[in-house]
C-alpha positions in Angstrom: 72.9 113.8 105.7 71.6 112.8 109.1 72.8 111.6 112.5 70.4 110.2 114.6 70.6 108.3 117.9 69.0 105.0 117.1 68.8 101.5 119.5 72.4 100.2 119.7 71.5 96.6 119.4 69.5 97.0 116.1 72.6 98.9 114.7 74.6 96.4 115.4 72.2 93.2 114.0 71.9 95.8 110.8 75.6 95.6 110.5 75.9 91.9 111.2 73.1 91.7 108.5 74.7 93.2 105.9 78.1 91.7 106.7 76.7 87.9 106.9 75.5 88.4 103.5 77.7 90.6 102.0 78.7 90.0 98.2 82.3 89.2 97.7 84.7 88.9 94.0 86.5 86.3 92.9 89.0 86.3 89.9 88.5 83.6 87.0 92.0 82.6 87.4 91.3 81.9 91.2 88.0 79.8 90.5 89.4 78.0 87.6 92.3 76.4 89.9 90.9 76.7 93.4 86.8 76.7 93.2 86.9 76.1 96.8 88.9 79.3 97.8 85.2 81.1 97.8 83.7 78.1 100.1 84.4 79.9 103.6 82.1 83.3 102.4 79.0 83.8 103.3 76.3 82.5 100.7 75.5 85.5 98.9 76.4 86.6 95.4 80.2 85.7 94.1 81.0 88.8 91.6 83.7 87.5 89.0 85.2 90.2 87.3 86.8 91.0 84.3 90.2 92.0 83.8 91.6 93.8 81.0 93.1 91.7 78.3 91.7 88.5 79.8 89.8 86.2 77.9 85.9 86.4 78.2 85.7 82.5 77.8 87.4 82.2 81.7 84.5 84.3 82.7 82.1 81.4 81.6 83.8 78.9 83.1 84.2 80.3 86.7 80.8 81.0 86.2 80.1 77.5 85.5 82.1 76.3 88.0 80.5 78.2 90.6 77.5 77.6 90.1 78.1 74.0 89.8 79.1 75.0 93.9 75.6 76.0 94.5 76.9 79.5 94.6 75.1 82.7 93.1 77.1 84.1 90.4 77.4 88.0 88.9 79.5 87.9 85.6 80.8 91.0 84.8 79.9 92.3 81.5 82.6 94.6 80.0 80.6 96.6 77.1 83.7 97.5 75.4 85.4 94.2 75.3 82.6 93.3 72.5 83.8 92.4 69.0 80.1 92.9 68.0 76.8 92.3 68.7 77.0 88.6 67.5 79.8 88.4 70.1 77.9 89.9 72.8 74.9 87.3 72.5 76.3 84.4 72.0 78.0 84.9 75.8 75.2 86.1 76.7 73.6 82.3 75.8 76.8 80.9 77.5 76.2 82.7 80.5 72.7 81.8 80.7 73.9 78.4 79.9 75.6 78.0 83.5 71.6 79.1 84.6 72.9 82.4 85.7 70.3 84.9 85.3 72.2 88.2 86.9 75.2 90.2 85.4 77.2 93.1 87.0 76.8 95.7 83.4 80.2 97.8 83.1 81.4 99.9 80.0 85.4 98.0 81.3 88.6 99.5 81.8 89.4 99.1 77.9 90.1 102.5 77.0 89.1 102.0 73.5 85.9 99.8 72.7 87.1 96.7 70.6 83.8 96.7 69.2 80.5 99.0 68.7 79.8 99.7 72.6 81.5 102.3 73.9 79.6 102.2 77.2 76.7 100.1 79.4 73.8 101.8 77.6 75.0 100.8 74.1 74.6 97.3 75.3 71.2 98.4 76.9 70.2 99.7 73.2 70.7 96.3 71.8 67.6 94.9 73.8 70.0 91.8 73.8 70.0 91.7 77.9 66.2 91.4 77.8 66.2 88.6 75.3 68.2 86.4 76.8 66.1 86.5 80.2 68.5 88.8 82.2 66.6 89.0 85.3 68.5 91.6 87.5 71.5 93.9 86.2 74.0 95.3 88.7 75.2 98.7 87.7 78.5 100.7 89.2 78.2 103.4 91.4 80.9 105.8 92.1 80.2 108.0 95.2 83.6 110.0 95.1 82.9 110.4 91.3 84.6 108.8 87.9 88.2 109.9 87.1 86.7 110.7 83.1 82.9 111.1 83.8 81.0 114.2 84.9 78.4 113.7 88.3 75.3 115.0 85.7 76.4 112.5 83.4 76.8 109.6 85.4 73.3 110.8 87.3 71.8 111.2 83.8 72.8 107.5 82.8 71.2 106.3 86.0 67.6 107.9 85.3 67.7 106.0 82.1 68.7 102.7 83.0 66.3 103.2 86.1 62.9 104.1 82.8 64.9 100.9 81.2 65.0 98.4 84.1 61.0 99.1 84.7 59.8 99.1 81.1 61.4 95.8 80.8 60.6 94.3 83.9 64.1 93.5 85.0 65.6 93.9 88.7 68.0 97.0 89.1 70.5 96.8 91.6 73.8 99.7 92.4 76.9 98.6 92.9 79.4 101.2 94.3 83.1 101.5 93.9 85.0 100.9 97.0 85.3 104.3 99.7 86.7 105.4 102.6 84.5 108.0 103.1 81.3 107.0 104.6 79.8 110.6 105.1 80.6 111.0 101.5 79.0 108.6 100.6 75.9 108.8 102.4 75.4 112.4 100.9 76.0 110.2 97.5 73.2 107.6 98.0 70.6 110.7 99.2 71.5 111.9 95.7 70.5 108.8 94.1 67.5 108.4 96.3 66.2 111.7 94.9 66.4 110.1 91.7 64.8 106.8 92.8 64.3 105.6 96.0 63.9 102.2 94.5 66.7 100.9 93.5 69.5 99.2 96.3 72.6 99.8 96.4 75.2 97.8 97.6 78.2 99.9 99.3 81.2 98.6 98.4 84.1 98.2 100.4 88.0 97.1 100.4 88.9 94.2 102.6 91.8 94.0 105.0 95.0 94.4 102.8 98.2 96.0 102.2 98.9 99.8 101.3 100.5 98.9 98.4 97.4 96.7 97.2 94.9 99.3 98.4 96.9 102.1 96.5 97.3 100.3 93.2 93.2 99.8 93.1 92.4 103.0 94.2 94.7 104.7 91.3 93.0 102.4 88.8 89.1 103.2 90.2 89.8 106.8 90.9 88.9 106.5 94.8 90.8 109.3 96.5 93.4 108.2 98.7 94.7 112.2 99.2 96.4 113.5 102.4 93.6 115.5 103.5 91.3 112.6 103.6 94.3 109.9 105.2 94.3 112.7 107.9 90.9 113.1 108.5 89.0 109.7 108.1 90.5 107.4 110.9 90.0 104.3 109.1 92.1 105.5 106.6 95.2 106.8 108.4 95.4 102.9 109.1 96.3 102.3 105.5 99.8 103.2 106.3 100.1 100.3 108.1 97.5 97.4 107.3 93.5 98.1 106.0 90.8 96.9 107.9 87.7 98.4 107.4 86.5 97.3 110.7 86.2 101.4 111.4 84.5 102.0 108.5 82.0 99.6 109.3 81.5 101.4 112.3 81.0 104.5 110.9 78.2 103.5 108.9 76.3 102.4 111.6 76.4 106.4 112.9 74.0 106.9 109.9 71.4 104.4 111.1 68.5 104.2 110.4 67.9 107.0 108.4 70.6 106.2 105.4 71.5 103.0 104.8 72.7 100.7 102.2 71.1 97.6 101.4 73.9 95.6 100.8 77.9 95.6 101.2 79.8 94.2 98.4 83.6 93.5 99.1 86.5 93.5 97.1 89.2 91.1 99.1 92.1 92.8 97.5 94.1 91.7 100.5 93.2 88.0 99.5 90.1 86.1 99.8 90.6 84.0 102.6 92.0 86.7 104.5 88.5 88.6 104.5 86.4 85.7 105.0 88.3 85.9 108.7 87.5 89.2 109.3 83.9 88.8 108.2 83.7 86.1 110.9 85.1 88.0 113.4 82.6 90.8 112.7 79.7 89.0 112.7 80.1 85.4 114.8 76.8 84.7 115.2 74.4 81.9 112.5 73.4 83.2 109.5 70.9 86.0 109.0 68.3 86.7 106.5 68.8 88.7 103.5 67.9 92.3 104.3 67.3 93.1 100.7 
């Protein structure tokens, strides 16, 4: 991990880069009944996720609907919500349908698989992502590590979706959990740049919201919310009143140019239009080119 001085003014159009194209979710439910909740983002990706016990159909139709929005979409694709492989390809075809070709791969917070995939690369095996002209997968990242899943493990599964996504030709992109910890996370992506320097990955971060909000995501996803780190990490000692991650922003840019994300993907668990303020506020300047 290295701290450099860099040129202020580039950190800052870096920053203002990332956060004027930054990736944003939207739940089903809210694109279903509001489609033009997401209209105030910026016009990168819209992530729609999948919630446990929901039905994958409502992941279709947001899809559809957003894209009908001129929106990018990324579909989550929960491995173990799959009945079967029948199951799995035929939404597949719906999701191609809406002329979506990108999908964010998960294994899904069912804790037993309804069907025969128990995790991503059992859906990988099925060569069904190929076949239906999948042209780039998003996979999860989890720089402070997976509640059930060893580091060697989850390093492991990367090199072999990494040999995958090249054999077939197809775009791999990481998408991490949300942190609070952006040294830890910078030691996290050097690890998965000795692995392959090739692939970006998209930090993710928690938009302004509540304690209670931030504490009932963070339990689910296993990000540590622990006293030593609410005492150390300024950013997060402001989770005891309201999040923003205005400091955490700014604590990236300490890392630049050496380690840097390519991306920042946001999860608005405070509310979406409530981020798309502070995304202005941060950046307030046109839009910027893509900077990956």
């Amino acid at each position: 991990m290295t701290i450099i001085e860099s040129d202020p003014k580039a950190r800052r159009n870096y920053i203002r880069k990332l956060l004027s194209n930054a990736s944003i979710e939207a739940l089903p439910a809210q694109v279903i009944t509001t489609p033009e909740i997401v209209q105030p983002l910026p016009s990168a990706p819209v992530f729609v996720p999948f919630l446990p016990g929901s039905d994958l159909d409502s992941t279709i139709i947001a899809t559809r609907n957003l894209v009908s929005m001129g929106r990018e979409v990324v579909p989550h694709l929960p491995a173990r919500s799959f009945q079967s492989r029948d199951h799995l390809s035929d939404w597949l075809a719906a999701i191609r349908s809406t002329d979506t070709k990108h999908l964010l791969l998960i294994a899904g917070d069912t804790q037993f698989p309804l069907g025969p995939f128990k995790d991503t690369l059992d859906v990988i095996d099925t060569g069904l992502i190929e076949q239906h002209d999948i042209e780039r997968v998003f996979i999860a990242g989890h720089p402070e590590g997976h509640p059930l899943v060893a580091p060697k493990v989850l390093y492991d599964a990367l090199t072999v979706k990494h040999a995958w996504s090249e054999a077939m030709s197809i775009e791999l992109h990481v998408v991490t959990q949300f942190t609070f910890d952006i040294p830890q996370f910078i030691n996290w992506l050097d690890q998965v740049n000795q692995i392959t320097n090739s692939i970006p990955v998209h930090l993710g971060i928690a938009g302004p919201a509540s304690p209670a909000s931030l504490a009932k995501y963070a339990l689910q996803c296993g990000v540590s919310l622990s006293g030593k780190m609410m005492l150390s990490n300024r950013s997060a000692r402001k989770l005891l009143t309201q999040w923003n991650p205005s400091a955490l922003i700014e604590d990236l840019m300490r890392f630049y140019p050496v380690s840097r994300p390519a991306a920042i993907h946001i999860f608005p668990f405070g509310g979406i239009s409530k981020t798309s303020e502070w995304i202005k506020k941060m950046t307030l300047f046109p839009k910027a080119k893509p900077v990956y």
